[in-house]
N, CA, C and O of each residue as an XYZ file, in Angstrom:
452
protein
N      81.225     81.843     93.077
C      81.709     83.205     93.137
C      82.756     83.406     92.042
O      83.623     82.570     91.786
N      82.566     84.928     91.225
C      83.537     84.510     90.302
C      84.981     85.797     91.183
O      84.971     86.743     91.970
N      85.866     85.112     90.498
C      87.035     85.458     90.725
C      87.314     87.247     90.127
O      86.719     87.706     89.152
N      88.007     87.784     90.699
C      88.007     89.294     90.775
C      89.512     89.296     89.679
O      90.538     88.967     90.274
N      89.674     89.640     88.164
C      90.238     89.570     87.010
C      91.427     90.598     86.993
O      92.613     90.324     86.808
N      90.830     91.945     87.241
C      91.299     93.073     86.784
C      92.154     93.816     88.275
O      92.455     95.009     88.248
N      92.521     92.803     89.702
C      93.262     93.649     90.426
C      94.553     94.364     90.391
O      95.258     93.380     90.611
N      95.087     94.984     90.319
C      96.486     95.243     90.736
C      97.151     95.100     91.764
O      96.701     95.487     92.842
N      98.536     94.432     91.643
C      99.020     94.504     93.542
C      99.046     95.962     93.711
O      99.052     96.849     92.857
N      99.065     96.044     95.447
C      99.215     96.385     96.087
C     100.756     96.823     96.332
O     101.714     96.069     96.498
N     100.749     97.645     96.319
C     103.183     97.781     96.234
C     102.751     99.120     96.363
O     101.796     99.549     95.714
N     103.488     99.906     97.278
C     103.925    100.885     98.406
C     104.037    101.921     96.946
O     103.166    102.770     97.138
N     104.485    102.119     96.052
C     104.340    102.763     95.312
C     103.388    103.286     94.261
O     103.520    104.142     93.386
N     102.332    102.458     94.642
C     101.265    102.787     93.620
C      99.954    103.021     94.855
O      98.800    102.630     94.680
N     100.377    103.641     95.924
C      99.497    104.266     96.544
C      98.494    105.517     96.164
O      97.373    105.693     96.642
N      99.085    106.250     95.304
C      98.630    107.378     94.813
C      97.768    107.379     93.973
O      97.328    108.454     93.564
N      97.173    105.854     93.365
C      96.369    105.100     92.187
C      94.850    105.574     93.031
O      93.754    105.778     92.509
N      95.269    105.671     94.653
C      93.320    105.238     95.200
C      93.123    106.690     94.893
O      91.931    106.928     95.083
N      93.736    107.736     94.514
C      92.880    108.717     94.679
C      91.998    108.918     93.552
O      90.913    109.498     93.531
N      92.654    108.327     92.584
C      91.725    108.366     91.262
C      91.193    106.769     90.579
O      91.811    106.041     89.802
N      90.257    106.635     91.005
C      89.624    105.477     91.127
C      90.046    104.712     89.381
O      90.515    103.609     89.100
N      89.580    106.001     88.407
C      90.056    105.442     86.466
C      91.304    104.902     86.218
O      91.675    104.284     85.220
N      92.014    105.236     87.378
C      93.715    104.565     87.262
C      93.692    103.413     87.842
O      94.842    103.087     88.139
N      92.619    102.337     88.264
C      93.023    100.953     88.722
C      92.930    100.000     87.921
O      93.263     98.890     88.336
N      92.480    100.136     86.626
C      92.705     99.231     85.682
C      93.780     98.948     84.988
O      94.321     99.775     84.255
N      94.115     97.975     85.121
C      95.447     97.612     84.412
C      96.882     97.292     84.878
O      96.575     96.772     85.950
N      97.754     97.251     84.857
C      98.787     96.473     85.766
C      99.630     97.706     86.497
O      99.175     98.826     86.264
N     100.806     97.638     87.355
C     101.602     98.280     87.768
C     102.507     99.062     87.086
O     103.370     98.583     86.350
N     102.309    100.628     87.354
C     104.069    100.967     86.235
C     104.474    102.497     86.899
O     103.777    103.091     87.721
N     105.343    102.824     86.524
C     106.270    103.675     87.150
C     105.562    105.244     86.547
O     105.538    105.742     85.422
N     105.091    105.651     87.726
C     104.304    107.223     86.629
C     105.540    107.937     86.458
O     105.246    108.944     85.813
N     106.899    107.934     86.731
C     108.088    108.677     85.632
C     108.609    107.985     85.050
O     109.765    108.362     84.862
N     108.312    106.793     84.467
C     108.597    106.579     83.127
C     107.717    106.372     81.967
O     106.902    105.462     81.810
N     108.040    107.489     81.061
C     107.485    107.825     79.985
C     106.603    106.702     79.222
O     105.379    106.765     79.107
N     107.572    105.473     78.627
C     107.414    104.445     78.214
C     106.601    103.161     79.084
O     106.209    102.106     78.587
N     106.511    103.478     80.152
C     105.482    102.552     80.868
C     104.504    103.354     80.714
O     103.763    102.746     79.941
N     103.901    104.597     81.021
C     102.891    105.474     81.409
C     102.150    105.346     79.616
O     100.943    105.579     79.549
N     102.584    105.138     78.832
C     102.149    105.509     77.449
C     101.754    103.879     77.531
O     100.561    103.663     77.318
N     102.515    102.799     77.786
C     101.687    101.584     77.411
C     100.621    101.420     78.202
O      99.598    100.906     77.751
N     100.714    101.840     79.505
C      99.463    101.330     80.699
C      97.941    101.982     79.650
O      96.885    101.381     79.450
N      98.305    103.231     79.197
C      97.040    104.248     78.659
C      96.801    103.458     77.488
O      95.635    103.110     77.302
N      98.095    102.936     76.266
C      97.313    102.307     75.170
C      96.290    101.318     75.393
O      95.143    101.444     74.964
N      96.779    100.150     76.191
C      96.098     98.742     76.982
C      94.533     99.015     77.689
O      93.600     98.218     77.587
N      94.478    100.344     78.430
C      93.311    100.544     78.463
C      92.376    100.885     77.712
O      91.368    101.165     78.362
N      92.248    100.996     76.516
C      92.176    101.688     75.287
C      90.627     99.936     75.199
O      90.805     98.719     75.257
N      89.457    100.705     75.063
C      88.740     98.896     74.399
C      89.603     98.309     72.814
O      90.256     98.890     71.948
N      89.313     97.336     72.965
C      90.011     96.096     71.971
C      89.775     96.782     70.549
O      90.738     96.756     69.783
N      88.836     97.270     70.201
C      88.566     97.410     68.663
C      89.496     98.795     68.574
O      90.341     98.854     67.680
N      89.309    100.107     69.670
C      89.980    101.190     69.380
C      91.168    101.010     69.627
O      92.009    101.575     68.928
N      91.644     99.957     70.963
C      93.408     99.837     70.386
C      93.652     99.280     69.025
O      94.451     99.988     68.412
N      93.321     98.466     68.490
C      93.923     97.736     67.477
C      93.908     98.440     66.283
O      94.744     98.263     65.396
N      93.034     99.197     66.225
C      92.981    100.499     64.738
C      93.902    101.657     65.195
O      94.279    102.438     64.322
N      94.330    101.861     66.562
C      95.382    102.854     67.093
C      96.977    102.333     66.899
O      98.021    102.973     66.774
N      96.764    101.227     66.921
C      98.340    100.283     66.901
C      98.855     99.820     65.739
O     100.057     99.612     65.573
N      97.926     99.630     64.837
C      97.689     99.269     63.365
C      98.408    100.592     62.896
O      99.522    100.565     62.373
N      97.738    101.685     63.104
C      98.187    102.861     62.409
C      99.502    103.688     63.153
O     100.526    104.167     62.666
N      98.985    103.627     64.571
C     100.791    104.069     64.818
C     101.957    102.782     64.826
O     103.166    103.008     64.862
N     101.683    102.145     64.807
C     102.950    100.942     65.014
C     102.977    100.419     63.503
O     103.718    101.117     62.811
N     102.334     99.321     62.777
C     102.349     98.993     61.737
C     102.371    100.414     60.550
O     102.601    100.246     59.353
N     102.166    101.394     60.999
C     102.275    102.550     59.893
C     101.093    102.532     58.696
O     101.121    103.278     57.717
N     100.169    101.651     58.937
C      98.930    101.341     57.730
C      97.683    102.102     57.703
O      96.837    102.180     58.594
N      97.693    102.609     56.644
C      96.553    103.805     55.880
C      94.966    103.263     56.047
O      94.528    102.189     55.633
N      94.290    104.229     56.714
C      92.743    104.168     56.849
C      92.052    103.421     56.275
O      91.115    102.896     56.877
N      92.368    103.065     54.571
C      91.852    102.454     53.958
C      91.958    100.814     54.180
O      91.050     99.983     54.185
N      93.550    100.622     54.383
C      93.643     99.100     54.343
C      93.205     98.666     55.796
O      92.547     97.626     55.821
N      93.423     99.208     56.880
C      92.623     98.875     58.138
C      91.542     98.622     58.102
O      90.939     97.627     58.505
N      91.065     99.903     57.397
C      88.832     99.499     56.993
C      88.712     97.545     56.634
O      88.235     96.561     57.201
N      89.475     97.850     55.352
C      89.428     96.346     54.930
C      90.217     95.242     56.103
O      90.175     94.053     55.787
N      90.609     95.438     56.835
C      91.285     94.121     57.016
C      90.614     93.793     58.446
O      90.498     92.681     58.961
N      90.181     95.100     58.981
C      89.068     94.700     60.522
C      87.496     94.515     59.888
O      86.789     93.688     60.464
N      86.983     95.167     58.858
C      85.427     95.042     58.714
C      85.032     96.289     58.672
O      83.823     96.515     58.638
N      85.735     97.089     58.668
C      84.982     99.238     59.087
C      85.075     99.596     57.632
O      85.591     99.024     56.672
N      84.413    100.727     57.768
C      84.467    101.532     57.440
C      85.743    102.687     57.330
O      86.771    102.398     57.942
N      85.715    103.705     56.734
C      86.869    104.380     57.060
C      86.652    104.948     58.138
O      87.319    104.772     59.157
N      85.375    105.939     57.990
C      84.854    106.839     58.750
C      84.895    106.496     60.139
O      85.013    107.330     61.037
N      84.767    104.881     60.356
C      84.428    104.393     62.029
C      85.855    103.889     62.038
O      85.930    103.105     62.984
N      87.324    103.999     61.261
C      88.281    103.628     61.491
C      88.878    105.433     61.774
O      89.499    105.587     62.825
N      88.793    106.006     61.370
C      88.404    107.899     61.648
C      88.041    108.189     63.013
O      88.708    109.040     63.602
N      86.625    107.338     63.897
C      86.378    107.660     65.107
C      87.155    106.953     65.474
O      88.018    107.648     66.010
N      87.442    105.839     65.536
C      88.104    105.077     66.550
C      89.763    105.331     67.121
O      90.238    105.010     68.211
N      90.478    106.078     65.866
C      91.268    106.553     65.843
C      91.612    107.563     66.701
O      92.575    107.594     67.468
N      90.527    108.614     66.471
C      90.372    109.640     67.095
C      90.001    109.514     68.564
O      90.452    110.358     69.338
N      89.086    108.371     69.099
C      88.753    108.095     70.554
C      89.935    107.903     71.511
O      90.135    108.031     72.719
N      90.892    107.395     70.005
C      92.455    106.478     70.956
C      92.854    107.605     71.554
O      92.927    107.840     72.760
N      93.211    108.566     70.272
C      94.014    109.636     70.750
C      93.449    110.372     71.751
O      94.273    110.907     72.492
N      92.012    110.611     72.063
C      91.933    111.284     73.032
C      92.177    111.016     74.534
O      92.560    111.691     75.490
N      91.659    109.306     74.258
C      92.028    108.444     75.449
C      92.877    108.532     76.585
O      92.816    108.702     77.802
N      94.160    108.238     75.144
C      95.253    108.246     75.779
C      95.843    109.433     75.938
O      96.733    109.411     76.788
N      95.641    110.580     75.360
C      96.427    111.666     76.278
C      95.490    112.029     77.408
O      96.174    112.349     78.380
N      94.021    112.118     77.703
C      93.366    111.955     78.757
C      93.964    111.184     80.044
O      93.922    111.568     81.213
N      94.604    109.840     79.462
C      95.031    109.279     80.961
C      96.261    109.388     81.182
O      96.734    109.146     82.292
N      97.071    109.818     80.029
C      98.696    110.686     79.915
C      98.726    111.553     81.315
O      99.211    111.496     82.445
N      97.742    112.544     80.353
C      97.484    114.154     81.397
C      97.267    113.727     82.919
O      97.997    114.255     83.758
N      96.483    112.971     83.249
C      95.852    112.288     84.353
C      96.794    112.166     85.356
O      96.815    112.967     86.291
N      97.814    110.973     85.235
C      98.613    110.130     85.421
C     100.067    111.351     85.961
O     100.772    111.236     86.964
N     100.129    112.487     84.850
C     100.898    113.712     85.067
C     101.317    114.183     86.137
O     102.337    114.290     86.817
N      99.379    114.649     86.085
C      98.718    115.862     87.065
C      98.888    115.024     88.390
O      98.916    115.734     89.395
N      98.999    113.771     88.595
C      98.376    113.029     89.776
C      99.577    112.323     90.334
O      99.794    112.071     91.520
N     100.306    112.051     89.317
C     101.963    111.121     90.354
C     102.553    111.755     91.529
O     102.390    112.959     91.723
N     103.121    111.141     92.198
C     104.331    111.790     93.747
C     105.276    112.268     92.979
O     105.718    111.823     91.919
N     105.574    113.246     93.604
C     106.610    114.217     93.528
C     107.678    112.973     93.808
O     107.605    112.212     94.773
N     108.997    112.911     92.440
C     109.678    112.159     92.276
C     110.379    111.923     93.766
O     110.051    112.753     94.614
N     111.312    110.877     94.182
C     111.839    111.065     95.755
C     113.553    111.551     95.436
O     114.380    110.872     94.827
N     113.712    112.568     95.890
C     115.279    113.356     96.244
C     116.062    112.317     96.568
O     115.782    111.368     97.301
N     117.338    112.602     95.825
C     118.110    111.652     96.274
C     118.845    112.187     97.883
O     118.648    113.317     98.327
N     119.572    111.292     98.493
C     119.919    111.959     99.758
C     120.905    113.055     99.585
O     121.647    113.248     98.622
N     120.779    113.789    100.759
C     121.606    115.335    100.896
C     123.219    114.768    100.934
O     123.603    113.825    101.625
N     123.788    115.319    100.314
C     125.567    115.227    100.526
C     125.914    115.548    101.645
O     127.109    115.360    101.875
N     125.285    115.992    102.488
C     125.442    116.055    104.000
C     125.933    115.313    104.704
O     126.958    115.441    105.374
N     124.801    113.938    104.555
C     124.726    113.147    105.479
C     126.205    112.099    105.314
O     126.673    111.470    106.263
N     126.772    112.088    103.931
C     127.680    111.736    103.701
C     128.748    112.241    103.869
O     129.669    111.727    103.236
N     129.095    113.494    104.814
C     130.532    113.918    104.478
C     131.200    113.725    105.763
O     132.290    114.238    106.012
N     130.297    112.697    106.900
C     131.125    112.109    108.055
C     132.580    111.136    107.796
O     133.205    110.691    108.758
């Protein structure tokens, strides 16, 4: 039997993941923070379209020298580019539309015994 790769725990806060089945890939992260929510979406991204997405936003390197240094073309360094970006604001938006309403901190009320 092979072993099941891709689970996520289980933690009281990522209950809101079962309703949308495309959000169980990939590890645990906080849907209000910005900077987790943007890496969970790059990581899901397949291997060839992250690495021409990361190449060009992180390393800062031009269509051309990517072509050369993965094996592409420009044009398929052009789609792949373009797949990222849609990707990831697809599971941005997603992730948005779909988190818990942040939790209130407690009422000053309860504190003024």
């Amino acid at each position: 039997m092979t072993p099941l790769r891709f689970l996520w725990p289980l933690s009281s806060s990522q209950w809101w993941r079962w309703r949308h089945p495309s959000l169980w890939r990939g590890r645990t992260f906080d849907p209000h923070n910005a900077g987790q929510v943007m890496s969970y979406a790059v990581m899901r991204l397949p291997t060839r379209t992250r690495d021409v997405f990361l190449l060009n936003a992180v390393k800062a390197l031009d269509y051309g020298f990517i072509a050369r240094h993965m094996g592409l073309s420009v044009g398929e360094v052009q789609a792949h580019l373009a797949r990222a970006l849609v990707e990831v604001s697809r599971t941005v938006d997603l992730i948005e539309r779909s988190r818990p309403a942040p939790r209130s901190p407690p009422s000053s009320e309860l504190f003024d015994a």
